[in-house]
NULUMNU-335259 format. One record per residue (C-alpha): x, y, z. Coordinates in nm, 3 decimals. Example, Ala and Ser with C-alpha at 12.3 -4.5 7.8 and 13.67 -1.06 7.14 Angstrom:
PT/x/y/z
PT/1.230/-0.450/0.780
PT/1.367/-0.106/0.714
This chain:
PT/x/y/z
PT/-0.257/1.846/-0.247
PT/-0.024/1.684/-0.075
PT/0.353/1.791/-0.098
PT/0.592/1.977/0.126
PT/0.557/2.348/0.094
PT/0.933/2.561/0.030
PT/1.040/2.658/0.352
PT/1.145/3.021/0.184
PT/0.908/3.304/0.212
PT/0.778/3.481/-0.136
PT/1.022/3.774/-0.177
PT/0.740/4.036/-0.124
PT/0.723/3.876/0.234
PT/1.062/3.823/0.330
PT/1.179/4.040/0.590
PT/1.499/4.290/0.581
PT/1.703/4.114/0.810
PT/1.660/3.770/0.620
PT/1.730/4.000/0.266
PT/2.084/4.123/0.441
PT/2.170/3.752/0.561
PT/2.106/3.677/0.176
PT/2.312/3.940/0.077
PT/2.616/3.826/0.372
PT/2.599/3.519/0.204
PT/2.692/3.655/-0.155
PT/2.917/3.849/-0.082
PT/3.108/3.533/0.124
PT/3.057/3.312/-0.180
PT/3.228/3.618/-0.393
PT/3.493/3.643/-0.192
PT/3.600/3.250/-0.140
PT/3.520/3.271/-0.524
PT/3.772/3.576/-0.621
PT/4.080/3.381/-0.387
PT/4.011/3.080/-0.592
PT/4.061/3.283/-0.929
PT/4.316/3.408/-0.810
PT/4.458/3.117/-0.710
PT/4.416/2.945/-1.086
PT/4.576/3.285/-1.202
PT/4.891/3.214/-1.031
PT/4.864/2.878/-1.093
PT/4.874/2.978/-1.488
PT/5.142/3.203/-1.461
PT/5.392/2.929/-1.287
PT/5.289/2.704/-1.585
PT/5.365/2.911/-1.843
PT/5.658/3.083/-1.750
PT/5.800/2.736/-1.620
PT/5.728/2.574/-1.965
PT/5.845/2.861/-2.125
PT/6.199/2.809/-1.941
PT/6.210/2.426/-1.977
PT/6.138/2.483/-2.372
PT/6.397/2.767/-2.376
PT/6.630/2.546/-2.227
PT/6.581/2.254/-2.456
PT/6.622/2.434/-2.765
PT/6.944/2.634/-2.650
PT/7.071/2.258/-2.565
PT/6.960/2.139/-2.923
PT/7.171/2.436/-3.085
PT/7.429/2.399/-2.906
PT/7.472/2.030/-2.987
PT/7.344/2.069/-3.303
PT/7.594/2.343/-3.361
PT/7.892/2.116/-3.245
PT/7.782/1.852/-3.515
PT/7.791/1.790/-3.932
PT/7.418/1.938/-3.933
PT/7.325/2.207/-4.189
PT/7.390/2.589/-4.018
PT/7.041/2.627/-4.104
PT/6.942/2.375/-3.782
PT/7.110/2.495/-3.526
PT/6.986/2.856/-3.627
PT/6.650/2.716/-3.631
PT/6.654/2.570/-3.264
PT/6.820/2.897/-3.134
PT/6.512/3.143/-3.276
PT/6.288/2.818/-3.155
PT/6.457/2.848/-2.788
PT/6.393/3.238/-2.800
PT/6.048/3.247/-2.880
PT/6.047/2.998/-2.614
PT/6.208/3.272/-2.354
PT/5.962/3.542/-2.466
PT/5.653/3.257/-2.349
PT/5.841/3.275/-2.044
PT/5.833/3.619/-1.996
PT/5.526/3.655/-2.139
PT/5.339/3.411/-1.828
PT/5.571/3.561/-1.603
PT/5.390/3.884/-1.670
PT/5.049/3.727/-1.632
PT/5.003/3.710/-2.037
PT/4.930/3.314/-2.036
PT/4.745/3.292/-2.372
PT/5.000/3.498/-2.565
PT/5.233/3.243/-2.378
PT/5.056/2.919/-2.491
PT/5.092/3.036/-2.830
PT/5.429/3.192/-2.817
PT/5.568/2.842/-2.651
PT/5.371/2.659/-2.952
PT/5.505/2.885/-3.215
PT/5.859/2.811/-3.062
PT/5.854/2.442/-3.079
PT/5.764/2.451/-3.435
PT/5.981/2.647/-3.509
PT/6.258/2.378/-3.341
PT/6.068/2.084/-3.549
PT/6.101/2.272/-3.857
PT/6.472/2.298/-3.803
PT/6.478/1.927/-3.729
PT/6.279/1.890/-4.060
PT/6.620/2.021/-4.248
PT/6.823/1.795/-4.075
């Protein structure tokens, strides 16, 4: 046989200090792992609340021009219920809630391409 034998012992033969080193190990990896969820956690809730607010702002903007035009009162409605669903996916990844954001912000937008759609 030739081959390199694993340089770890069996686990019936490891010793307890080398079984706490193990478990110092862990619970570093846990640790540097838990920051970095946290860290993609944040990162979600800046996304969603700041797409939230762009989208908010876009559809108030819309209405408002919309509203000063010849289009239908139906539009500028539209892109004002649009640009407040929009707000609530703000809020909503503000608060940490970044799935019920995603949707909220996509349910907003079509709402503002459905008033487009009656222009």
């Amino acid at each position: 046989m030739s081959g390199r034998p694993d340089s770890d012992l069996p686990p019936d033969t490891q010793t307890v200090e080398d079984l706490r080193e193990d478990l110092s190990e862990a619970d570093d990896k846990d640790l540097r792992d838990d920051g970095l969820l946290e860290e993609q956690a944040r990162r979600a809730r800046w996304a969603a609340a700041g797409t939230g607010v762009v989208l908010a702002l876009a559809g108030t903007a819309a209405a408002l021009l919309r509203a000063s035009g010849t289009a239908p009162a139906l539009v500028p409605v539209a892109y004002a219920c649009g640009a407040a669903v929009c707000a609530l996916a703000a809020v909503l990844g503000a608060r940490g809630r970044t799935r019920r954001a995603l949707w909220a912000a996509v349910a907003g937008v079509m709402i503002m391409a459905l008033g487009d759609q009656f222009d």
